[in-house]
Biopython code that builds the backbone (N, CA, C, O; Angstrom):
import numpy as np
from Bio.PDB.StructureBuilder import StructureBuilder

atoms = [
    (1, "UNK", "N", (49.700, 28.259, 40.850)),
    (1, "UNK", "CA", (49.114, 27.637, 42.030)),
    (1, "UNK", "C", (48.982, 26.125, 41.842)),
    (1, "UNK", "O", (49.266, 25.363, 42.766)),
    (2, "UNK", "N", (48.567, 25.700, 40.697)),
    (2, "UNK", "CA", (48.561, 24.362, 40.490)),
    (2, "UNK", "C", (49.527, 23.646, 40.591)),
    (2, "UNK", "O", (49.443, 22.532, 41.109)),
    (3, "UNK", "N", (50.845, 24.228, 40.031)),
    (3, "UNK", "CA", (52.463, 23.763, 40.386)),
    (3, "UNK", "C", (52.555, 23.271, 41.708)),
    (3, "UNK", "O", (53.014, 22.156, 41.957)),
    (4, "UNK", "N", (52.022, 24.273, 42.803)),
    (4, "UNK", "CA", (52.033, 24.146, 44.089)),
    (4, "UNK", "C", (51.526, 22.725, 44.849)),
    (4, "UNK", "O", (52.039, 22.056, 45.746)),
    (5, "UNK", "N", (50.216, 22.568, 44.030)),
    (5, "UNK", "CA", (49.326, 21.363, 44.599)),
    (5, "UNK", "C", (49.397, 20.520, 44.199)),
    (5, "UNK", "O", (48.936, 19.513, 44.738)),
    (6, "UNK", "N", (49.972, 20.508, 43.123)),
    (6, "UNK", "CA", (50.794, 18.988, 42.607)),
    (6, "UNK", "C", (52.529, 18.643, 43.452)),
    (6, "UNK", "O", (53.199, 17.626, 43.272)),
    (7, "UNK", "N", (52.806, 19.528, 44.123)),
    (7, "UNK", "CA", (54.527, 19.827, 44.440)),
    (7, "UNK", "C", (53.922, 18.868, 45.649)),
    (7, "UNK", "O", (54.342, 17.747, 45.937)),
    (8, "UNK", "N", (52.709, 19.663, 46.361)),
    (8, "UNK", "CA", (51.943, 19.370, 47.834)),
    (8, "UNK", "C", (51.487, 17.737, 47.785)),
    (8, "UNK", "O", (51.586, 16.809, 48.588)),
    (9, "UNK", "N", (51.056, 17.849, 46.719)),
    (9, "UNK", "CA", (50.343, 15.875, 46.605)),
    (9, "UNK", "C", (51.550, 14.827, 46.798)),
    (9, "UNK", "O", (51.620, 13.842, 47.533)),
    (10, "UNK", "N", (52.511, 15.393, 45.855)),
    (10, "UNK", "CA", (53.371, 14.612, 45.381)),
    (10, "UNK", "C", (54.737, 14.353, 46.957)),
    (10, "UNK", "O", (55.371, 13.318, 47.163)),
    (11, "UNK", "N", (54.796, 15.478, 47.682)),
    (11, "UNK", "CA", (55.373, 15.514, 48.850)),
    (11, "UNK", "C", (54.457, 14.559, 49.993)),
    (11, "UNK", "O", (54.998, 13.817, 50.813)),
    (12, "UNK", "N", (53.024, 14.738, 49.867)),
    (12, "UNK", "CA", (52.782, 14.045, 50.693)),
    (12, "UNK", "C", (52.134, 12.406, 50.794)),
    (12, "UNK", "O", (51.540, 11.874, 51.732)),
    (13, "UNK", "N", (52.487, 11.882, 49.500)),
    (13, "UNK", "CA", (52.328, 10.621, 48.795)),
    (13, "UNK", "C", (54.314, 9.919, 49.100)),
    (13, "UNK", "O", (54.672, 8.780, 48.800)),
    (14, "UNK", "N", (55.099, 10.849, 49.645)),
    (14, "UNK", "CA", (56.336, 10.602, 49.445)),
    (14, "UNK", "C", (56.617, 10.361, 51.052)),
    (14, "UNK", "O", (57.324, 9.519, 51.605)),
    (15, "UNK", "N", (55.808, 11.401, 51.586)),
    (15, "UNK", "CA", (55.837, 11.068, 53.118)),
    (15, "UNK", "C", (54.937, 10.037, 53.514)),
    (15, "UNK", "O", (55.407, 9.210, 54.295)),
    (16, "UNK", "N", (53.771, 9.894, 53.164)),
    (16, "UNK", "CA", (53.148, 8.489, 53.335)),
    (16, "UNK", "C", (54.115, 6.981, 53.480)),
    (16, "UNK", "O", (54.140, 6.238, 54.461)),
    (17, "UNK", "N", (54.937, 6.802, 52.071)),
    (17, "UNK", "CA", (55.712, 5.624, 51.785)),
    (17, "UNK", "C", (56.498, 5.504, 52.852)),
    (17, "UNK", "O", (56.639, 4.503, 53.555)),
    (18, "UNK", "N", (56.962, 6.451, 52.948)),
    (18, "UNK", "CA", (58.247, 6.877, 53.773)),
    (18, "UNK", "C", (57.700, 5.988, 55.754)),
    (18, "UNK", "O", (58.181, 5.037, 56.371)),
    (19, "UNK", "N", (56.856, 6.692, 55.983)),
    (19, "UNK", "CA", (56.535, 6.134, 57.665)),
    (19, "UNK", "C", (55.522, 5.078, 57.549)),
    (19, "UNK", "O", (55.024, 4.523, 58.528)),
    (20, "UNK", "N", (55.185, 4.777, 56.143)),
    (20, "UNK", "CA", (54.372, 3.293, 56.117)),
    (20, "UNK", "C", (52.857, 3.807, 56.699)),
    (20, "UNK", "O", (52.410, 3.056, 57.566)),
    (21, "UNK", "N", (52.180, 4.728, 56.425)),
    (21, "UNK", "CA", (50.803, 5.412, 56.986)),
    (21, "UNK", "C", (49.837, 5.159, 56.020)),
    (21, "UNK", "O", (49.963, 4.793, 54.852)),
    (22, "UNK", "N", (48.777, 5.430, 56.738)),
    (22, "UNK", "CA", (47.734, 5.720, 55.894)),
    (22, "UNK", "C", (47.122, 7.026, 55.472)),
    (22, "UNK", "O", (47.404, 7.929, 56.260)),
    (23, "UNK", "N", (46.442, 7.356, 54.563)),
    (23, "UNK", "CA", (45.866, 9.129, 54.643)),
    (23, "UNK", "C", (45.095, 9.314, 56.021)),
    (23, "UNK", "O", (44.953, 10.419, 56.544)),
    (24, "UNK", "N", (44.648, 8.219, 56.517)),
    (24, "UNK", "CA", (43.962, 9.094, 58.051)),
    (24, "UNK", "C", (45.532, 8.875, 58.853)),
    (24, "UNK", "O", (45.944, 9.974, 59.223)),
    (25, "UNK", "N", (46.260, 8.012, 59.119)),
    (25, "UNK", "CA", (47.482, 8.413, 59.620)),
    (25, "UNK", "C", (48.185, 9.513, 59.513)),
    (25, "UNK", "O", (48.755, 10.123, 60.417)),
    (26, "UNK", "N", (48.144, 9.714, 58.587)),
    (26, "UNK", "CA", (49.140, 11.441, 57.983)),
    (26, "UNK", "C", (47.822, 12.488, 58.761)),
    (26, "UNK", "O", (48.410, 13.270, 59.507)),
    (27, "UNK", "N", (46.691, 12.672, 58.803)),
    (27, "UNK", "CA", (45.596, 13.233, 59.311)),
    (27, "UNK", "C", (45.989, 13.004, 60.445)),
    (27, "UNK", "O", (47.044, 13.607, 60.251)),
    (28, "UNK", "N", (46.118, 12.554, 61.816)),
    (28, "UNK", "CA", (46.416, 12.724, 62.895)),
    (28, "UNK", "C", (47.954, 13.038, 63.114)),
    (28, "UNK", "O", (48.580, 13.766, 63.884)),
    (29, "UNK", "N", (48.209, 12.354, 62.316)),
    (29, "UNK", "CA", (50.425, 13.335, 62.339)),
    (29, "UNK", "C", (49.799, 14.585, 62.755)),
    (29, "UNK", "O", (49.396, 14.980, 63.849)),
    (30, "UNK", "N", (49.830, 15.184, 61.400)),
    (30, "UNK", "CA", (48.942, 16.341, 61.043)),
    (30, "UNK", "C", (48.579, 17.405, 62.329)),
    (30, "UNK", "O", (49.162, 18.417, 62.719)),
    (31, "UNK", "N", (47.376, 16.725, 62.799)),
    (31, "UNK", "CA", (46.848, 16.991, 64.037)),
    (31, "UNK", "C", (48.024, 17.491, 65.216)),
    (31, "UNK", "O", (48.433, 18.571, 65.642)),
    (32, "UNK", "N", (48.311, 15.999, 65.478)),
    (32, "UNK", "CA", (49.486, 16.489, 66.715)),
    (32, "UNK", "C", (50.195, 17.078, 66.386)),
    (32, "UNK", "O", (50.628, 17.533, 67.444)),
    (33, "UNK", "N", (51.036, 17.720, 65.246)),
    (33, "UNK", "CA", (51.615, 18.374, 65.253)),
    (33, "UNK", "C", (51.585, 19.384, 65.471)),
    (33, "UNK", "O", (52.458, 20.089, 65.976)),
    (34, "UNK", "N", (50.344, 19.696, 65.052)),
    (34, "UNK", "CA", (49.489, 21.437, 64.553)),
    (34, "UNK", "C", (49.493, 21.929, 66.492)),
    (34, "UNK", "O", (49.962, 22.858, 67.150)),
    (35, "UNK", "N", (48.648, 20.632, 66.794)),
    (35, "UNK", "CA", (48.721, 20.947, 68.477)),
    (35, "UNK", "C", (50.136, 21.291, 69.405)),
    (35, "UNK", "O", (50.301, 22.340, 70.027)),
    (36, "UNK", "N", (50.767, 20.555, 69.364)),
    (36, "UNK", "CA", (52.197, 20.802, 69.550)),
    (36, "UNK", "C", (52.427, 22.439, 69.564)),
    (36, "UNK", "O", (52.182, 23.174, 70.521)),
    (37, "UNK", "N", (52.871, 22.775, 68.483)),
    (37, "UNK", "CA", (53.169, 23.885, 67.668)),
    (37, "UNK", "C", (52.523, 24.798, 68.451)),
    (37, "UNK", "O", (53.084, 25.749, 68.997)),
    (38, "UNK", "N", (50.950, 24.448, 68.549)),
    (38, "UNK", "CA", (50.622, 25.703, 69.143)),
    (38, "UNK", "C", (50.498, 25.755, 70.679)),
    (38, "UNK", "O", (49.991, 26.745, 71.206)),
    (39, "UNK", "N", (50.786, 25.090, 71.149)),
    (39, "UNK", "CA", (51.143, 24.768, 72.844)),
    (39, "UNK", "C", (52.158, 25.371, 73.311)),
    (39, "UNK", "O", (52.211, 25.817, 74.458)),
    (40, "UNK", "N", (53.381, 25.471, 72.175)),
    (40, "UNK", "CA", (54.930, 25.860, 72.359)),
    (40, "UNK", "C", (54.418, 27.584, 72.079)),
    (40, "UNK", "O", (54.522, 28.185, 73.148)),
    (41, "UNK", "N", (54.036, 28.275, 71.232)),
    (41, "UNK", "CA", (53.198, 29.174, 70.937)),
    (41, "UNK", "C", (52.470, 30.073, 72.167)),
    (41, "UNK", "O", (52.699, 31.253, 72.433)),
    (42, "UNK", "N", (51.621, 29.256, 72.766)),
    (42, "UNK", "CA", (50.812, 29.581, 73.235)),
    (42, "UNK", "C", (52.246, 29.561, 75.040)),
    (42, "UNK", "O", (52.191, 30.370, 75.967)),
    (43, "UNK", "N", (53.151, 28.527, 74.923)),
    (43, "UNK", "CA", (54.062, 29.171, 76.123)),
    (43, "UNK", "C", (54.430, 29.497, 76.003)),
    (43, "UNK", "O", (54.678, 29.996, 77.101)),
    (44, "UNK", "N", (55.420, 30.199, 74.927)),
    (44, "UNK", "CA", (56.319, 30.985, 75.164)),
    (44, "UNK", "C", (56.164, 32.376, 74.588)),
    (44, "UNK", "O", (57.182, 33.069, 74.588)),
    (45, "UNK", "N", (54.730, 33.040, 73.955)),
    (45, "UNK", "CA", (54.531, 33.545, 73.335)),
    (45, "UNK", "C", (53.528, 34.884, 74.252)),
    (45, "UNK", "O", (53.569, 36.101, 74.436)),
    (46, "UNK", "N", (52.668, 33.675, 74.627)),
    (46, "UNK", "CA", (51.316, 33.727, 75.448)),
    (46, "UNK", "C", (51.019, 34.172, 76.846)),
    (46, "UNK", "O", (50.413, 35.146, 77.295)),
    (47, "UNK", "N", (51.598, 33.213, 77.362)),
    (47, "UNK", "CA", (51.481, 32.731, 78.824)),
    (47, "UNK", "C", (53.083, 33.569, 79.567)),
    (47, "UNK", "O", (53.363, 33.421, 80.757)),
]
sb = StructureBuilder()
sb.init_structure("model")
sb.init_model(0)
sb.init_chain("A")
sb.init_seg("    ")
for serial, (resi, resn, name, xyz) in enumerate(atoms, 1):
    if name == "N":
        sb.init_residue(resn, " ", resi, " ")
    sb.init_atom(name, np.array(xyz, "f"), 0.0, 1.0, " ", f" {name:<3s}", serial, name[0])
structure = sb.get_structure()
């Protein structure tokens, strides 16, 4: 498991550099995405 959360840190210290963010930046990515996702979910799944 620890393999994992170091694989996880290290991916998302790589995506940081990458779009020039901050950790609350990556926190609202994050966000909208999650929302997104479940909107598409929630139409075509759901509704």
């Amino acid at each position: 498991m620890s393999n994992f959360v170091a694989w996880h840190k290290k991916y998302i210290k790589w995506w940081k550099k990458k779009l020039n963010v901050s950790d609350y930046g990556i926190l609202w990515i994050s966000f909208i995405k999650g929302l997104i996702i479940g909107l598409l979910i929630y139409h075509f799944f759901i509704n």
